[in-house]
C-alpha positions, 0 to 999 in steps of 0.5 A: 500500500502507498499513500497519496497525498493532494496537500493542494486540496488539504484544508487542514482539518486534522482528521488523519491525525487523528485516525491514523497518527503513526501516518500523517502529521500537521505541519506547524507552519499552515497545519496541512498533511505531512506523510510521515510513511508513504508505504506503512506496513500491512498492521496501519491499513485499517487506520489508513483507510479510515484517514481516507475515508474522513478526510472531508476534502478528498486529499488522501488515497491509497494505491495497492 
């Protein structure tokens, strides 16, 4: 699994922080998406998954 990140389209709401902290992070400067782990390990798809599917903008995606 690789995670894709659109930051153009990140609005800064937080809520893959939340989901999946091992994964993203905010930036201190305009609180958009940081990828800490572009291709994280089988034991974080769960959470990943969940980040992308409550991100309210559509910013985040996953390839196989």
């Amino acid at each position: 699994m690789r995670v894709i990140v659109d930051k153009e389209r990140c609005v800064a709401a937080g809520s893959c922080v939340i989901t999946s902290p091992a994964v993203f992070d905010q930036s201190d400067e305009d609180g958009k998406v940081v990828l800490l782990i572009e291709t994280p390990d089988e034991k974080l798809r769960e959470e990943v998954l969940e980040s992308v599917n409550v991100c309210p903008v559509a910013a985040l995606s996953v390839a196989d």
